[in-house]
N, C-alpha and C positions, 0 to 999 in steps of 0.2 A: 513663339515665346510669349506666353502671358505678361501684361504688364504686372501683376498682383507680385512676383518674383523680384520687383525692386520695392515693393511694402513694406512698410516693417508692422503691420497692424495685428495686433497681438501679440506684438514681440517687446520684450524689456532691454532696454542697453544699459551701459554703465559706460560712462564717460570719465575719466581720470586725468585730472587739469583740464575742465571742461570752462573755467571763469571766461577766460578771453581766449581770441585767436582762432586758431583751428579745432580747438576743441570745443568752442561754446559754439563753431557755426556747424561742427558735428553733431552739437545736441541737438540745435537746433531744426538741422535738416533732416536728423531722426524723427523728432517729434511732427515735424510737418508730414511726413509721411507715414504718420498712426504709431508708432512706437510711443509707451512710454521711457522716461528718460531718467537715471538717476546720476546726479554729475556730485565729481571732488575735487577738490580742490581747496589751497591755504588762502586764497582769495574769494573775497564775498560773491556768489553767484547771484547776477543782477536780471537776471530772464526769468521765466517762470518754468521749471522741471519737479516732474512727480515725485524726486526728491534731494535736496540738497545735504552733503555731507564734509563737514571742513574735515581738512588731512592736513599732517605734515611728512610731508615726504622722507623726511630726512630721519624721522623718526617709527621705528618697527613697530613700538606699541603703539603710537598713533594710528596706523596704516592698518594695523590689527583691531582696535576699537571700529575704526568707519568699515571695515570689512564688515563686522558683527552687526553694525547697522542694516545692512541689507538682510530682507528676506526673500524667500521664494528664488526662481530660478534667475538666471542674466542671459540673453541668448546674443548678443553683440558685446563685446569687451573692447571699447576704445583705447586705447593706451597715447595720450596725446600731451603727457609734461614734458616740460622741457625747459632745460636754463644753457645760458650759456660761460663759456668759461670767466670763469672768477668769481663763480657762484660758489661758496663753503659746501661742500658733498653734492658735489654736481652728478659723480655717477651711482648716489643713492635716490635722488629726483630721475635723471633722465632713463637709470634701467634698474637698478636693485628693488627699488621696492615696485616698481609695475611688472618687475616676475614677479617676483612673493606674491603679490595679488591673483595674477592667474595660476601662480602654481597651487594658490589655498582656493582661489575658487574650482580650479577642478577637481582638486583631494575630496572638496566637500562635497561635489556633485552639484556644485550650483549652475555648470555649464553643462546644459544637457547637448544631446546630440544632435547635429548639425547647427550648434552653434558656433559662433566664428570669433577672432581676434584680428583688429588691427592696430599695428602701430604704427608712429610717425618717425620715422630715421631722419636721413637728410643722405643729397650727395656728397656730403661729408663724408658718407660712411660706405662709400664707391672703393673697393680695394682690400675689400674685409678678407678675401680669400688666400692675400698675399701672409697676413698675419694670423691667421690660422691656428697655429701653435699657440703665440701668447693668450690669442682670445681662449683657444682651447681649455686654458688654464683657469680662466674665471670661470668658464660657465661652467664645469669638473664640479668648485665648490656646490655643494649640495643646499645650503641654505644664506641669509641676509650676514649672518655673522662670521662663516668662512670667506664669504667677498671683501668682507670689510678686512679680514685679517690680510688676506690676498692682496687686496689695494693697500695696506698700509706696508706692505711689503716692496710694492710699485706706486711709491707715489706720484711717478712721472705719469703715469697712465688714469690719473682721475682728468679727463679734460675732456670737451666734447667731441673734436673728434672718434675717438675711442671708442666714449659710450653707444656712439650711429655704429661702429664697425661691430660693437659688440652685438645690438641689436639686431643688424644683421642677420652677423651668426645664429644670432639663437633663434631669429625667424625661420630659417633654412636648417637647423638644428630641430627644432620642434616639430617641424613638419608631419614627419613619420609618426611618432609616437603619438601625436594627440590626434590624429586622424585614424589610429586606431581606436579613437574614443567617441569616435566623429566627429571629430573638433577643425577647424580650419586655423587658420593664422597665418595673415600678410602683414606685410607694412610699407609706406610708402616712403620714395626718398625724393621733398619737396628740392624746386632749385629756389632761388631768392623769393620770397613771399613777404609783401606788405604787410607784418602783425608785428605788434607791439612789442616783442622780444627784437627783431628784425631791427625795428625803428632806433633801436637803443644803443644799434650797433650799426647806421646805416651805410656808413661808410666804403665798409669790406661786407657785411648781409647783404644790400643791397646794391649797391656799386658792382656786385659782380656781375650782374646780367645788364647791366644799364646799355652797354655796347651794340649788346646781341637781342635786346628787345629793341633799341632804336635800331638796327641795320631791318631786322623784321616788322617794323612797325607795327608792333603789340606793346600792352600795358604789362606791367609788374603784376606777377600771379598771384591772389588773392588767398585768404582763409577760403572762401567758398568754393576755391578750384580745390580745394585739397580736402574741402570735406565730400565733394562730392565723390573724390573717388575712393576716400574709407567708407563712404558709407555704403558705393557698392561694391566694395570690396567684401563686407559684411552680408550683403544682403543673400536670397537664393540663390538671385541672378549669375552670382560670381560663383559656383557651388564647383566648379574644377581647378579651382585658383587653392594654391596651398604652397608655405614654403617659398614665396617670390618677396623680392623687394621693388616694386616697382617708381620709376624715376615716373616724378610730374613736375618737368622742366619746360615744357616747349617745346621741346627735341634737342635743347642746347648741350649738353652735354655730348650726346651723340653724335649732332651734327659738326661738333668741335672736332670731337675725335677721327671722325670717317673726313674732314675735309672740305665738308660740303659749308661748314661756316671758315671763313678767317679770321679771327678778331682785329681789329683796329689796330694794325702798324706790325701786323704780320706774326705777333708774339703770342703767347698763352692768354686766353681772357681772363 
């Protein structure tokens, strides 16, 4: 295997909540490895990318104006916003409008072939397959304003769990269809990570693994653990990967499940 396969030199990305976090250390580790990078985001982009474009997520013609900003092709699509709950349209930030986005870049042909998509889920969104049926029913909607009618219909279901499950689905949904286009599309599903959303909540964010990184004696996973592996989830390298949602926990979740961890005082961690 050529190292050139994890490059991105010659390649364009698009970062989508790229300001902080896991998305600006995915610009970032884009552009260190020759990509250029164009990031959005409603927060000022404080790094330097070949090109910054504010969005507000919450809003269609917003999302539609910074789309029309781009030109020429995108051959990496990050999908990396996210809020958490008690955010006002939390499941038009964390998935309604980053489809609409890839749904309009690949209408327009801005995503040529073997270009790729990833997103950031969460183990939140572990059990998507149980709910199946309801998700079924958002992603059915065809465009930004049947979802919305959809959610206003279930208002219980705008919360962040959901939106990870929803994601999911529509990662393992998509699969088939855009890889008829050549198109790939993963996402990953972080366990507790040290960024700035995390910190705001660190209590239950980060208190969850606190147990199971001190019995393993490792540190709290980073922005950088996570961009590293969208970004090769994106690259050549990954070119058999389609359709997965991959956990970047430590093995904690697994290890919880098969027994091989116990959490502290014998309960669920």
């Amino acid at each position: 295997m050529s190292i050139d396969l994890f490059k991105y030199d010659g390649k364009r990305a698009l970062v989508i909540g790229g300001a902080t976090g896991m998305g600006a250390a995915t610009a970032q580790r884009v552009a260190a490895l020759g990509g250029e990078v164009i990031v959005m985001d409603v927060a000022e982009i404080t790094y330097p990318v070949k090109q910054a474009i504010h969005v507000d997520l919450t809003q269609q013609a917003s999302v539609d104006a910074a789309l029309d900003e781009i030109e020429g092709e995108i051959h990496a699509v990050f999908a990396c916003a996210g809020v958490g709950d008690g955010t006002p349209n939390l499941m038009a930030i964390n998935f309604l409008s980053q489809r609409h986005m890839i749904d309009r870049l690949v209408e327009r042909g801005s995503l040529p072939p073997r270009g790729a998509i990833a997103m950031i889920s969460s183990v939140a969104g572990l059990g998507w397959q149980m709910e199946m049926e309801t998700i079924g029913e958002i992603l059915d909607t065809p465009d930004w304003a049947s979802a919305n009618k959809w959610l206003a219909a279930h208002p219980d279901r705008d919360n962040y769990l959901f939106s990870k499950q929803v994601m999911n689905a529509y990662v393992a949904r998509q699969a088939f269809p855009l890889l008829k286009r050549g198109l790939r599309i993963n996402a990953i599903e972080p366990g507790p990570t040290d960024t700035p959303l995390a910190r705001a909540n660190a209590e239950v964010w980060l208190g969850y693994a606190a147990d199971y990184n001190r019995a393993a004696s490792v540190e709290t996973l980073t922005p950088d653990h996570m961009a590293n592996t969208l970004v090769f989830l994106c690259s050549d390298a990954a070119s058999g990967m389609n359709g997965e949602s991959f956990l970047v926990d430590q093995g904690q979740v697994n290890a919880t499940m098969s027994g091989g961890y116990v959490p502290e005082g014998g309960g669920e961690n």
